[in-house]
C-alpha positions in Angstrom: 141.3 121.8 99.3 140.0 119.7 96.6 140.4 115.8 96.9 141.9 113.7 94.5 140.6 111.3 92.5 142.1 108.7 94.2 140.9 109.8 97.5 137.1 110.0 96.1 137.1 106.9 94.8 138.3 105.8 98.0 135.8 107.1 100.2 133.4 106.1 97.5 134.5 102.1 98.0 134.8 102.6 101.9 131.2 104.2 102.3 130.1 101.2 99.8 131.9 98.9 101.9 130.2 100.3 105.0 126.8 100.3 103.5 127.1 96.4 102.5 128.3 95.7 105.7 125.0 97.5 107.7 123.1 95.7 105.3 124.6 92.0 105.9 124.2 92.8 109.4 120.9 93.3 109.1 119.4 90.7 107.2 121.4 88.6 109.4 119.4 90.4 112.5 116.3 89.0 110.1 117.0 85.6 110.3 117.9 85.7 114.3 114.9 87.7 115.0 112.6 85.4 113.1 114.2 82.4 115.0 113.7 84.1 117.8 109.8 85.1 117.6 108.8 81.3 116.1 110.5 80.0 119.3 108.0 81.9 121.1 105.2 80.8 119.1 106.4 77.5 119.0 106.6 78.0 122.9 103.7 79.3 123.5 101.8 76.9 121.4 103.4 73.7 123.2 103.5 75.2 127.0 100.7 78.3 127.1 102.4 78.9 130.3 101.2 82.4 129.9 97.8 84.2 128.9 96.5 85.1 126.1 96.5 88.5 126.3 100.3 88.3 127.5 101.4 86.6 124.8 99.7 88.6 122.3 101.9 91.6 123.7 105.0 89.8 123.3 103.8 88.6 119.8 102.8 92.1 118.3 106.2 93.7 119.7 107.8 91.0 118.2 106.6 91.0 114.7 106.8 95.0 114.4 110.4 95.2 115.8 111.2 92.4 113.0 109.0 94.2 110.4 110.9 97.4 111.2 114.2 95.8 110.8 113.4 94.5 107.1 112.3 97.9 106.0 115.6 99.0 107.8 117.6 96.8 105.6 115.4 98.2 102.3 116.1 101.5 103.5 119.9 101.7 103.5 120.1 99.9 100.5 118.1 103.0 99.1 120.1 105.3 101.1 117.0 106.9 102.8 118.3 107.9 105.9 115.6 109.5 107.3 112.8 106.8 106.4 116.2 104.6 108.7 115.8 106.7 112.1 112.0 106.4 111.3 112.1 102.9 111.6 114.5 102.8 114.3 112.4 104.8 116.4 109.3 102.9 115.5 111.0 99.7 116.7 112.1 101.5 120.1 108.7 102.0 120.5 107.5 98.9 120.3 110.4 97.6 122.1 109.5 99.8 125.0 105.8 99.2 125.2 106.6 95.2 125.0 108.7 95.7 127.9 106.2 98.1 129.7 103.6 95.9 129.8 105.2 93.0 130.5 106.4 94.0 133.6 104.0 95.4 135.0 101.2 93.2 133.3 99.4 92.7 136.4 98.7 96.3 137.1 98.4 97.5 133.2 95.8 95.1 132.4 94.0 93.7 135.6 94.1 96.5 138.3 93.8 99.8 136.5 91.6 98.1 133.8 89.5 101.5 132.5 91.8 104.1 133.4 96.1 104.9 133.2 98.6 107.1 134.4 99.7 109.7 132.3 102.6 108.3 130.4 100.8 105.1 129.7 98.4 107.6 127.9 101.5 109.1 126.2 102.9 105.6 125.6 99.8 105.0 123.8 99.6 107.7 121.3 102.9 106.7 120.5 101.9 103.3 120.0 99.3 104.6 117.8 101.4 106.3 115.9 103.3 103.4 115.2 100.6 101.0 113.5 99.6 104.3 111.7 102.9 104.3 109.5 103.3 100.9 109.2 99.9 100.3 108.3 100.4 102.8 105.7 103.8 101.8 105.0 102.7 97.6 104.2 99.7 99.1 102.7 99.5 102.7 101.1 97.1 105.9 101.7 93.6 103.7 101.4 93.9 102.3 104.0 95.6 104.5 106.0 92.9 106.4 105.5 90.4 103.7 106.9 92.7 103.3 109.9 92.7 107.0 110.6 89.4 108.1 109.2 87.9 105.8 111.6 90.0 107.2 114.3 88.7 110.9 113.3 85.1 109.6 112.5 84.8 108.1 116.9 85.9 111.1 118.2 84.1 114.1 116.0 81.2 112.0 114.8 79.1 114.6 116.6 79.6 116.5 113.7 78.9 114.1 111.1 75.2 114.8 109.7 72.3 112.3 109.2 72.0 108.3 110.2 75.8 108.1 111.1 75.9 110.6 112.9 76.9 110.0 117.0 78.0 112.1 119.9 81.2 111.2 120.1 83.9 109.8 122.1 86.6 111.3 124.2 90.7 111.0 123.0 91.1 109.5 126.4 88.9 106.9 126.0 89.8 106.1 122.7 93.5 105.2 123.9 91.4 103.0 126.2 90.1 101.0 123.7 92.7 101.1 121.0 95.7 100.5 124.1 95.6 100.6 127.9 92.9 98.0 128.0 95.2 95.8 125.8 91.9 95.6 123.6 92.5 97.6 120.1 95.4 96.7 118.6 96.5 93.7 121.3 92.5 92.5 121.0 91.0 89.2 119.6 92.3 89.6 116.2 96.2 89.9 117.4 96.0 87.0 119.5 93.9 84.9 117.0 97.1 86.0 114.8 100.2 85.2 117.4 97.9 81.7 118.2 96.8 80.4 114.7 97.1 81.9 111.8 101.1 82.6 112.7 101.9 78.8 112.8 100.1 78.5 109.9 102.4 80.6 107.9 105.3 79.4 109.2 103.9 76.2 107.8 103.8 78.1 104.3 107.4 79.6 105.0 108.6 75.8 104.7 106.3 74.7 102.1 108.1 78.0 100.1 111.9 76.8 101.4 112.0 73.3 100.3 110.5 73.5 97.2 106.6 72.8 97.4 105.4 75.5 95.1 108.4 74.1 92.4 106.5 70.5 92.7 103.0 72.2 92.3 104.2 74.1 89.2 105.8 70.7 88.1 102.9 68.9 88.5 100.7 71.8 86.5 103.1 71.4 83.4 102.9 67.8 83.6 98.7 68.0 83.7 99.1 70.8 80.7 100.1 68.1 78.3 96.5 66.4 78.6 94.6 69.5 78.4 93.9 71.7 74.9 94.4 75.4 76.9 97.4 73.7 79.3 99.2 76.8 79.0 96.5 79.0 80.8 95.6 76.3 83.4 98.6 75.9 84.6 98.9 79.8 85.4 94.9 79.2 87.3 96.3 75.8 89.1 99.6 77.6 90.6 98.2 81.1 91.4 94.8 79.6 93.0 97.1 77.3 95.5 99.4 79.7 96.4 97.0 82.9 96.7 95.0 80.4 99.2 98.0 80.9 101.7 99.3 84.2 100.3 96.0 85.7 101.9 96.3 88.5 99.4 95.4 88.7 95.8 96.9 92.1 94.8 100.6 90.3 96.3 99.2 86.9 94.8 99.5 88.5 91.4 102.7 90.2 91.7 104.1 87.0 93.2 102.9 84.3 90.5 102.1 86.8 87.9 105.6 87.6 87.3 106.0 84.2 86.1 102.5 82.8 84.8 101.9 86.5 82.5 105.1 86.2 80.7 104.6 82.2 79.8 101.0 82.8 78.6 101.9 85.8 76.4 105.2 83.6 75.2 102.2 81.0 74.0 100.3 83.5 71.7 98.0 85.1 74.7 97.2 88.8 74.6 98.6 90.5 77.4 95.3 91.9 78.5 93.6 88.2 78.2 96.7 86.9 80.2 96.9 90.1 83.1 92.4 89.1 82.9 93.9 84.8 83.6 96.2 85.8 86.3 93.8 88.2 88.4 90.9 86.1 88.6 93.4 82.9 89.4 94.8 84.9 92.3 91.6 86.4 93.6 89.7 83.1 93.5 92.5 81.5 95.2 91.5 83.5 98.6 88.2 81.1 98.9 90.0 77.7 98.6 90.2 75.5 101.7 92.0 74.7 103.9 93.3 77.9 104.7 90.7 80.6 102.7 93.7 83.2 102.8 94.0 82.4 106.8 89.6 83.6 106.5 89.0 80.1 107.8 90.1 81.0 111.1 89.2 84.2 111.8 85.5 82.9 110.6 85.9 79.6 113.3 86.7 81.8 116.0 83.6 84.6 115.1 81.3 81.8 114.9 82.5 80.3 117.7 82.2 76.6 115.4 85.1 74.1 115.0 88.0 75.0 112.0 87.1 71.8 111.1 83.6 72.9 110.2 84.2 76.1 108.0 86.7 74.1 106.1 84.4 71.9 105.2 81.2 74.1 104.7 83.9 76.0 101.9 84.8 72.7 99.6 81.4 72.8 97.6 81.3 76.6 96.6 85.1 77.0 95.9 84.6 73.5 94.0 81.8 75.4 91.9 84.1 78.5 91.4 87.1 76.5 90.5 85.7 74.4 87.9 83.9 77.3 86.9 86.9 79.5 85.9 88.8 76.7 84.7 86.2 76.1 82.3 86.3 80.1 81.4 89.3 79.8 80.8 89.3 77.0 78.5 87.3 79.0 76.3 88.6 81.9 76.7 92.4 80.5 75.8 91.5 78.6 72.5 89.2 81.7 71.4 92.4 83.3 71.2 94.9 81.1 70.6 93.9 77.4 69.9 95.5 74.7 71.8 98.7 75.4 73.8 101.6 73.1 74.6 104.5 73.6 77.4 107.7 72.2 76.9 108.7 71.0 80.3 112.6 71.4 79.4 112.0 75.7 79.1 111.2 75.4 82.7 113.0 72.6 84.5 116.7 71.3 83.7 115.8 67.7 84.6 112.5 65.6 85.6 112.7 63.9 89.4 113.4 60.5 89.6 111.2 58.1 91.0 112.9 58.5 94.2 113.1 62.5 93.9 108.9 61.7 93.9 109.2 59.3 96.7 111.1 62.0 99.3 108.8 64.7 98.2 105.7 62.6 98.7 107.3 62.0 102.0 108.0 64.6 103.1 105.2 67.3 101.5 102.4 64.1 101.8 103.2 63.0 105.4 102.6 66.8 107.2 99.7 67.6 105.2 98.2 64.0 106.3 98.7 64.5 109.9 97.6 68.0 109.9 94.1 67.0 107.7 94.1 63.8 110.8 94.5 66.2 113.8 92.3 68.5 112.9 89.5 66.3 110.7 89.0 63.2 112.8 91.1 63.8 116.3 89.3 67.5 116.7 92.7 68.9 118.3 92.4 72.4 117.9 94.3 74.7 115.3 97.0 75.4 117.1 98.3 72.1 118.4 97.7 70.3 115.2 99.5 73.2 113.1 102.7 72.7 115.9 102.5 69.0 115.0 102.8 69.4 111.5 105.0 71.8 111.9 107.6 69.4 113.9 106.8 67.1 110.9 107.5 69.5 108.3 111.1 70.5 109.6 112.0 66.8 110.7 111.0 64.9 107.3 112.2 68.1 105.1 115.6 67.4 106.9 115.7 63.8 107.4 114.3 62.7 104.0 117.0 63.8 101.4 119.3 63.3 104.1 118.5 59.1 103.9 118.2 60.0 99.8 121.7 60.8 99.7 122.8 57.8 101.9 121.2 55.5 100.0 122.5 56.8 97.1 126.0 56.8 98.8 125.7 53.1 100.4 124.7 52.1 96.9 127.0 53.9 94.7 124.7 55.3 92.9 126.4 58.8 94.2 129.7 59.9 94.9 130.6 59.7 98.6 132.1 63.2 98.4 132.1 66.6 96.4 134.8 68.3 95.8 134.9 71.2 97.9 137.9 70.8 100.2 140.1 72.0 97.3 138.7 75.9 97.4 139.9 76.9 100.5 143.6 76.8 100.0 147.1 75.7 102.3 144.6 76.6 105.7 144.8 73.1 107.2 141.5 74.1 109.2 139.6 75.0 106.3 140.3 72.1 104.4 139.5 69.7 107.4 136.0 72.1 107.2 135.9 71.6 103.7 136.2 67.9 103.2 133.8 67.4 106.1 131.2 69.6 104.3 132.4 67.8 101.0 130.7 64.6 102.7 127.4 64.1 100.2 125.8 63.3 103.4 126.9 65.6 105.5 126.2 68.7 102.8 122.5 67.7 102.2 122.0 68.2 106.0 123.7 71.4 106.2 121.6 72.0 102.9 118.3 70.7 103.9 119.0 72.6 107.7 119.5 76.2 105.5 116.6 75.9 103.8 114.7 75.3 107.3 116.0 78.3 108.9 114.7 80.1 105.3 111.4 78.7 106.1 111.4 80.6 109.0 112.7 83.9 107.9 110.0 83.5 104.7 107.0 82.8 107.0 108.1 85.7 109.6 108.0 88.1 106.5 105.0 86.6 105.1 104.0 87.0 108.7 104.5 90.8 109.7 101.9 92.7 106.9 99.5 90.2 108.1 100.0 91.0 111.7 100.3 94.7 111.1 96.7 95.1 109.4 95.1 92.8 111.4 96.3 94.6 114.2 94.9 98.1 113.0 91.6 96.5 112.3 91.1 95.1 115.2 91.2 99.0 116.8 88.9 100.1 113.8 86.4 97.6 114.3 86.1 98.1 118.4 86.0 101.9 117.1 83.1 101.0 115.1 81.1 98.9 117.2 81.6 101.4 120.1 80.1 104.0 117.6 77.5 101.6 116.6 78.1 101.3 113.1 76.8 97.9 112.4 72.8 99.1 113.8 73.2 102.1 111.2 74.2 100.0 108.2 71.1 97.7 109.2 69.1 100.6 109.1 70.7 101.8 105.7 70.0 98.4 104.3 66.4 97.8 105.8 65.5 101.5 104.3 67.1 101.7 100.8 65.5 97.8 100.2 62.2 98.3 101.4 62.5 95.1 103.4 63.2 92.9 99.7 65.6 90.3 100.6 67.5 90.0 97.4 68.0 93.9 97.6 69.3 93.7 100.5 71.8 91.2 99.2 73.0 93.5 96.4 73.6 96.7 98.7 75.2 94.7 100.9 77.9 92.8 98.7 78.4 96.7 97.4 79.0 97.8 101.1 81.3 94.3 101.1 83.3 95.3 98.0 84.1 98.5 98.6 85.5 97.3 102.0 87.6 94.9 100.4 89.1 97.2 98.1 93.0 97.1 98.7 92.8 95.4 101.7 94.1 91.6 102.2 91.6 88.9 102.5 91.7 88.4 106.1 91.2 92.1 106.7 88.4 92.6 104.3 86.5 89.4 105.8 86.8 90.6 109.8 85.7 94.2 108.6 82.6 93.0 106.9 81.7 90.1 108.6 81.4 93.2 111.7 79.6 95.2 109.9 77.3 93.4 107.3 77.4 89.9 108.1 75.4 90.4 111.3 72.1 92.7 109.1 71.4 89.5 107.4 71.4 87.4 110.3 69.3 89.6 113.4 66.9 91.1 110.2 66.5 88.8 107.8 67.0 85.5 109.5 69.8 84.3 107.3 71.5 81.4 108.5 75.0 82.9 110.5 77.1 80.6 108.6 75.7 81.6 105.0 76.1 84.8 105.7 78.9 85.0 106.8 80.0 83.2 103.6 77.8 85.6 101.6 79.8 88.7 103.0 83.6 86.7 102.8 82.9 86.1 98.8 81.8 89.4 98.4 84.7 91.1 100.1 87.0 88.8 97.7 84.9 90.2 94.4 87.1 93.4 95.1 90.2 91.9 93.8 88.2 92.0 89.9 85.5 94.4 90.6 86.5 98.2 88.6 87.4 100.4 89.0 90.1 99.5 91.4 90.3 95.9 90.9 93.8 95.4 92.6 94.5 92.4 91.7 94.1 93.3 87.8 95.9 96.1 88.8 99.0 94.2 89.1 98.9 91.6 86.8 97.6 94.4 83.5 101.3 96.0 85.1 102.7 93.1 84.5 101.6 92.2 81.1 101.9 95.5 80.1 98.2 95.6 79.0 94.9 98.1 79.0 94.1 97.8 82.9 90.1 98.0 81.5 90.1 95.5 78.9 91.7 93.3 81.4 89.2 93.7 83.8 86.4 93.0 81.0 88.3 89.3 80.5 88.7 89.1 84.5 84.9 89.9 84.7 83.8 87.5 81.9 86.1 84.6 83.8 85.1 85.7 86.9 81.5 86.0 86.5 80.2 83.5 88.9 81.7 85.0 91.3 79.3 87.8 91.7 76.2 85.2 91.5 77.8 82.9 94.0 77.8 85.3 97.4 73.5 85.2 96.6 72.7 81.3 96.0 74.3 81.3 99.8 71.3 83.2 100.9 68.9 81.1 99.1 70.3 78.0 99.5 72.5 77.9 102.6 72.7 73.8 102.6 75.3 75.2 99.9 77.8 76.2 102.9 76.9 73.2 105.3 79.2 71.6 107.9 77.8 68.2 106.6 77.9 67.6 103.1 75.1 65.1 102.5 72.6 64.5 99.5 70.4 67.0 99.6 73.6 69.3 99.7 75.8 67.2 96.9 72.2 68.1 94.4 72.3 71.9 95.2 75.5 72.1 94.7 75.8 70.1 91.5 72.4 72.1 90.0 74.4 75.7 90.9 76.9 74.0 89.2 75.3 73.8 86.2 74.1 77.7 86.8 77.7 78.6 87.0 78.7 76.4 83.8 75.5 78.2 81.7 76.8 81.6 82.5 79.9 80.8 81.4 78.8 79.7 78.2 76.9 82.8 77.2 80.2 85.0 78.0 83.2 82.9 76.4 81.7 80.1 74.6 83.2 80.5 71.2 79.2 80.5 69.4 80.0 80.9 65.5 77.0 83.2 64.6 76.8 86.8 63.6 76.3 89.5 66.7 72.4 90.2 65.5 72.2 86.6 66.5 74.9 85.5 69.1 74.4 88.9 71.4 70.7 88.0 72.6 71.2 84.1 72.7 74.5 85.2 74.9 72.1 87.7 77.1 69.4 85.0 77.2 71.7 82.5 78.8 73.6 84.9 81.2 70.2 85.8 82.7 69.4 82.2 83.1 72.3 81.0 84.5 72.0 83.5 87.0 68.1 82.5 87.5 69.2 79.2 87.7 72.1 79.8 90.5 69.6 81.9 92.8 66.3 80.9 92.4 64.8 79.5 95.8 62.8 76.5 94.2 63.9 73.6 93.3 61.8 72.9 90.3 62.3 75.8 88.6 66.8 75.6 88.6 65.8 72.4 86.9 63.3 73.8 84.5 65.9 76.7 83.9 68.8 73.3 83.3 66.7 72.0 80.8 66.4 75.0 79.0 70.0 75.5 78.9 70.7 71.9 77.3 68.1 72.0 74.8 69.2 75.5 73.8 72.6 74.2 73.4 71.9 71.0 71.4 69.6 73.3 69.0 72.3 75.6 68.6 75.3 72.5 68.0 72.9 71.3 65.8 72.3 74.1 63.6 76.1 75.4 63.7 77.3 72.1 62.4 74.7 70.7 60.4 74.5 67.1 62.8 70.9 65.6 63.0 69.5 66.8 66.3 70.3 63.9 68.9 66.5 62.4 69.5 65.7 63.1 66.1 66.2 59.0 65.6 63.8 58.4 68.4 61.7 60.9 67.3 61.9 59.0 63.6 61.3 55.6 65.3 58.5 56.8 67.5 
């Protein structure tokens, strides 16, 4: 019998109905479940009443199950019901191995160390199974394809011809290493996650909820007033500082992009100059300390040095790279466009008030100083000093505008109420609930304590990618160490340089970019730090801490390197432009970049834990390396090609001559050359007596 009208548009509302109902329900599992896993970080980091090892089971479950239940909620929205069960079985799984393990923890990890029963070994495929979609799912086929290939590559590399070639390990064995030893995916790089870099995020979640990023754009627009190409900086100032703690620069540019494009192409900007801005902001936002897209302290814990000390061996070369792209982009902007303006009214309904700058100073200021005094001059270690700013994050974010709005109140500069008790009716409850909520005071709490518990939802989803690559590289690079692919890249290097130092370098920053390529920072860095890092070290005697820099910058080139260049990838999307002729303005922004990772090997005082004199002149005199190579790609020199081309290559060549070269003497000479060539050619191009020409008369 057909149905009527009626009764289809019935079942069509009560199916909707249904739907938004599974939905609400889940996203408010979100928000319970991400309360729930920071009280057990937040535990764990105050009582460590457990091990390591434990924990990091408890964490991984955790994250994945949560994980699991966002894509849950994306998938019904979709009506995917299959991709739904998918998920739901992937979270049963995890649910079941969290719960395995922790009861029998004792005999799963300590006694039968080496070997397992049977269904542990089918427990583990299923595991593996697991971080194989949701790698793929969070990230895409390349690197699934690492994940697995790897996988594929330990146990059949008996048939894999030449220098990589290896006999090859047994399935068994690999479910060892990758599960039942609770190395693999609940190794080093798991529990360095559940232990530092998760409270670290959450630490960003909050920043996110109460409005940080709103006062750093705030502040950009304010700065854009006093500089010509304000428009373009201000996209470069916001994407850098938040793409430092996204810790990826392909989600970096999607993230800021979608706001920073748009405004530069609204002030006269080419899309494919604006798309080249925004990539290179949010890839060169992934070296800035302190958090080095959560690098920093995966690179303390492989070196086995102080957080404190990477931090502070980073602020000299992301200072050169900074100024260096801001300067780019300077030219680069009034090439195109002249001299920009922003109108802070197109962005922001009202300026803050000199108390609005007092609580955010408070409250942003007062965290950031006690988590820069814990870990700078008390030495407490990452963890404890991020769970201390962490209590001062959520109590001053509260408190602050909470004592705002009684001053205000107590003053009468503020109404004592707003009127909300009038919306819920003749219900004598809901009034009573409403006029207590109407309370100015009383709503800024309830306000302030949303946005906390928002905090913690954003940095739990911020949280699970992380957790889910990290995871599945920490079984690929145990797979590859087992397999000895770090002693066959040595060997690759050693042969196809001859033994030549600086071609060594450039092989190995190739091998370092192409492992970076989709992949987010943190990922890229513990994958090539493991497999490049340690050739320049044990071969060529490189200071650890230099390379180790060397390889980390490197791995970071991938987010503007073509032809994949994710993170121009994005932002050209955005802008709508020519994804190559973006890259070509990322690459002459960016240029630097690809010098930088080198003068580390020359000059490692560049990437020193103490920054002293001798390392304050090599910095400054790469500096000025950096700043000459900019010139010759986006000064704006007014002279015909025949004449502008070669004075542009001569420069480019010795600004990179000037960044690498070993002696001293000569980055000098190669400074001097570079000024005198400039004051010849300003004094040519605009007819002004050369400066010393007076002297010169006098003498």
């Amino acid at each position: 019998m057909d149905q009527s009208p009626i009764h289809l548009s019935m079942s069509t509302e009560t199916a909707s109905r249904i739907q938004q109902i599974n939905v609400t329900i889940l996203d408010y599992a979100i928000t319970v479940g991400a309360l729930i896993l920071w009280a057990l970080v937040l535990w764990w980091a105050w009582t460590q009443d457990i091990s390591r090892s434990q924990y990091g089971v408890l964490f991984l479950g955790g994250i994945l199950v949560l994980y699991a239940i966002k894509e849950a909620k994306e998938s019904i929205e979709d009506e995917d019901y299959l991709d739904l069960l998918i998920l739901f079985a992937a979270a049963l799984v995890m649910i079941a191995a969290s719960i395995y393990i922790w009861n029998d923890y004792q005999g799963f990890y300590i006694s039968r160390q080496g070997w397992a029963y049977d269904h542990e070994y089918r427990l583990g495929w299923l595991v593996v199974t697991v971080i194989l979609y949701l790698t793929w799912r969070s990230y895409g086929n390349i690197f699934l394809a690492l994940v697995g290939g790897t996988m594929l590559y330990a146990v059949f590399g008996n048939y894999v011809p030449g220098l990589f070639g290896h006999a090859g390990i047994d399935t068994t064995f690999m479910l060892q290493m990758l599960f039942t030893d609770l190395a693999g995916f609940y190794g080093s790089l798991t529990q360095l996650t559940a232990a530092w870099i998760a409270p670290f995020l959450l630490y960003a979640g909050l920043l996110f909820a109460f409005g940080a990023f709103d006062l750093i754009l705030r502040i950009a627009i304010v700065s854009a007033k006093f500089i010509e190409s304000g428009v373009a900086q201000t996209a470069v100032i916001a994407s850098a500082v938040i793409g430092s703690i996204n810790g990826s620069y392909a989600a970096n540019a999607g993230m800021t992009g979608s706001f920073t494009i748009p405004t530069m192409m609204d002030a006269g900007l080419s899309g494919r100059t604006a798309a080249g801005i925004e990539g290179t902001a949010s890839t060169s936002g992934q070296v800035l300390p302190p958090v080095m897209g959560a690098s920093a302290f995966v690179m303390a814990s492989v070196l086995g040095i102080p957080y404190i000390d990477v931090v502070i061996a980073g602020l000299l070369p992301a200072a050169i790279l900074v100024f260096s792209v801001l300067v780019a982009v300077h030219y680069t902007s009034i090439n195109e466009i002249g001299g920009q303006s922003m109108d802070f009214a197109d962005y922001f309904d009202d300026e803050l008030t000199t108390a609005d700058k007092v609580v955010e100073g408070t409250r942003f200021g007062i965290p950031f100083a006690i988590l820069l005094f814990t870990l700078g001059y008390l030495q407490w270690t990452v963890m404890t000093s991020a769970l201390y700013t962490i209590v001062a994050m959520v109590i001053l974010g509260i408190t602050t505008p909470v004592l705002q709005s009684t001053y205000g109140v107590v003053t009468g500069h503020q109404s004592a109420r707003v009127e909300l008790s009038d919306r819920w009716g003749k219900n004598s409850v809901l009034r009573v609930a409403g006029t207590v909520r109407g309370h100015r005071i009383v709503d800024t709490f309830l306000t302030e304590t949303g946005r906390t518990i928002h905090g913690f939802r954003r940095g739990a989803v911020i949280l699970a990618p992380i957790a889910i690559i990290l995871a599945a590289v920490n079984g690929v690079v145990d797979l590859l160490m087992t397999t000895g692919v770090p002693s066959r890249i040595a060997i690759m290097l050693m042969e196809l340089s001859g033994g030549v130092l600086l071609i060594a370098v450039l092989f190995g920053m190739g091998v370092c970019i192409v492992m970076g390529v989709g992949m987010p920072t943190v990922a890229a860095y513990v994958i090539v730090s493991t497999l490049v890092a340690p050739t320049f070290v044990n071969v060529f005697a490189v200071p650890e801490l230099a390379a180790h820099y060397m390889v980390f910058y490197a791995a970071v080139m991938a987010g503007v390197t073509p032809p994949v260049a994710i993170a121009v990838v994005v932002a050209s999307g955005i802008a709508g432009s020519n994804f190559w002729r973006s890259c070509g303005v990322a690459i002459t922004i960016a240029a630097p970049l690809f010098v930088l990772p080198i003068s580390f090997i020359y000059h490692p005082e560049l990437v020193s834990t103490v920054i002293d004199l001798n390392t304050l002149i090599t910095a400054s005199v790469i500096m000025m390396g950096s700043i000459t190579i900019i010139y010759a790609l986006n000064y704006p020199f007014g002279l015909k090609r025949r004449f502008a081309y070669p004075l542009r290559f001569g420069m480019f060549w010795l600004g990179v001559f000037v960044m690498i070269a070993p002696v001293r003497l000569f980055q000098i000479a190669g400074i001097g050359v570079f000024v005198l060539t400039f004051l010849v050619y300003r004094t040519v191009a605009t007819d002004r007596p050369f400066p010393m020409a007076s002297v010169i008369d006098r003498g």
